[in-house]
N, C-alpha and C positions, 0 to 999 in steps of 0.2 A: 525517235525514228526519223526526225527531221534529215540527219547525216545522211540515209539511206534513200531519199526520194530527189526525183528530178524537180523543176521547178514547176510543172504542170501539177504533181501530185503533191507538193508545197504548198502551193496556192490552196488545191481541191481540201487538202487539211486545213488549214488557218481560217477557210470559209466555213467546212462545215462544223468547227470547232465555235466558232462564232456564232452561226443559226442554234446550235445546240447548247450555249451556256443557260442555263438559269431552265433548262428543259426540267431536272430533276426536282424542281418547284413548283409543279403541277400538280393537281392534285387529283389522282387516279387513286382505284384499287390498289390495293398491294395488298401480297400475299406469301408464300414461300412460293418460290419458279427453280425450277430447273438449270435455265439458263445456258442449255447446247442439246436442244432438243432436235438434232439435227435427224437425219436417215439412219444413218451409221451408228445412234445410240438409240435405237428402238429395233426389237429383235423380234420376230415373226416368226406365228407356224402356221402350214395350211389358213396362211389369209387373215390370221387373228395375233394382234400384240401379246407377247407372250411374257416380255419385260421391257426393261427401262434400264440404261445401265449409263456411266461418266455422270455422275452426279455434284464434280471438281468443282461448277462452278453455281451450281445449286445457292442462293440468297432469298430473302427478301428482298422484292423489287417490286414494282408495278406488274400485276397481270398480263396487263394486256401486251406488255414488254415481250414476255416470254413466247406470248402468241406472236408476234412479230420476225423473232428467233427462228422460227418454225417456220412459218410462212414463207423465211429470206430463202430457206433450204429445201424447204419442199412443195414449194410452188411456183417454181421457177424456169424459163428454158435456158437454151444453152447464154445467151448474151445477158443473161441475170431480170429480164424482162420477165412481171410478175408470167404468172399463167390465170389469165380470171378463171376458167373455170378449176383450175384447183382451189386456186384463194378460197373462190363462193363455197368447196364442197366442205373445205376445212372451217372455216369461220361460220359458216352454219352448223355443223357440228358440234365445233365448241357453243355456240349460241344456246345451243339445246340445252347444253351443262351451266354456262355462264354466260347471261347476254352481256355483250358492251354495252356501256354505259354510255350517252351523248356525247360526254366528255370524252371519250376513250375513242369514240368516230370521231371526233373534232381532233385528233389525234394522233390519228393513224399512220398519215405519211414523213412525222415525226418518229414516230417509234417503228418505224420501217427503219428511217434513217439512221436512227440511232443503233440500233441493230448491226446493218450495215457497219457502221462507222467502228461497232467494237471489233466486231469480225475480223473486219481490216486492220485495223492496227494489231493485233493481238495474234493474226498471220504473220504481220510483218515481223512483232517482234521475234516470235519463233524461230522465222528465216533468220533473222541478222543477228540475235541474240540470244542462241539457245542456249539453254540452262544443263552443267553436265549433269550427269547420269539422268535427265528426265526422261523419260519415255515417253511424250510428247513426239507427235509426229505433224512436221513442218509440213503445213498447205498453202497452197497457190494464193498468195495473196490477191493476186491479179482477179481474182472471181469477184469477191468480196471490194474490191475497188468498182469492178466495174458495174456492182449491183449499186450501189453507194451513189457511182454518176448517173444510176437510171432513176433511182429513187428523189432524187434532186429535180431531175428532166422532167420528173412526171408529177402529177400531184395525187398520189395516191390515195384512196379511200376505201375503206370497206366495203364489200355489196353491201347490200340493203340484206337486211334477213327478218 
C-alpha cells in the first residue's frame, strides 16, 4: 500500500507498524471472533438482533480483539473520536457475558489500535487493489485512518465496569 500513500500516511504506517510488532505475543483470551462485527452485519427487528451475517473474516483471535472491532464502528462520532457513553454501554454488556481480564484493560488502547490499523489498510487495499469479480464493496479509507490517528492521540482505556 505504501505506492498509494502520501508521506504523512507513510510515516503514520511505519510508526504504527512498529508500536504494533510483537503485539500478537501477548497473552490474552482467544477465541473464535467474528472479525467485522460492524452495524451493517448485525440485522434488527422491532429493537431486538435478529442475526449476524459477513462471517469472511471470522478466526481465532484474541477476544477482546473482536470487541475492539465493534467498538471502532459502533461507538464512534463522526471524526472517529470514541463516544464514552456508548463504549461504557457496550463493554458493560459484554462484561455481563465476558469480563476483561486485567490484561485485556492493560490492553485496550492497543487493540483499539490494532483494529484501526486493519481496517485501514484492508480499505485501502480494496480501493487501490480490487480483486475481479469480488463483491466487496470499496470504503472510505479516510475513516478508518482518521480513527487510527485518534486512537494513537489518545490513550484509550476501558470504563471501569
Amino acid at each position: 500500500m505504501r505506492a498509494h500513500l502520501d508521506d504523512g500516511q507513510n510515516e503514520l504506517l511505519a510508526n504504527e507498524i512498529k508500536y504494533q510488532t510483537g503485539f500478537g505475543k501477548v497473552k490474552l483470551p482467544k477465541g473464535a471472533i467474528h472479525g467485522d462485527l460492524f452495524c451493517d452485519n448485525v440485522l434488527f427487528a422491532d429493537g431486538r438482533v435478529t442475526g449476524i451475517i459477513d462471517f469472511g473474516f471470522a478466526a481465532t483471535d484474541f477476544l477482546a480483539y473482536d470487541l475492539a472491532i465493534t467498538v471502532n464502528d459502533w461507538c464512534v462520532h463522526e471524526d472517529g473520536s470514541l463516544d464514552p457513553a456508548k463504549q461504557a454501554a457496550l463493554t458493560q454488556a459484554y462484561d455481563v457475558v465476558r469480563p476483561l481480564s486485567a490484561d485485556e484493560h492493560a490492553q485496550w488502547g492497543s487493540l483499539l489500535r490494532a483494529a484501526a490499523l486493519r481496517f485501514w489498510l484492508s480499505r485501502l487495499y480494496d480501493l487501490h487493489l480490487p480483486r475481479p469479480g469480488e463483491l466487496t464493496h470499496a470504503h472510505d479509507p479516510i475513516h478508518f485512518e482518521r480513527i487510527l490517528r485518534e486512537r494513537i492521540e489518545s490513550s484509550t482505556r476501558p470504563p471501569d465496569v
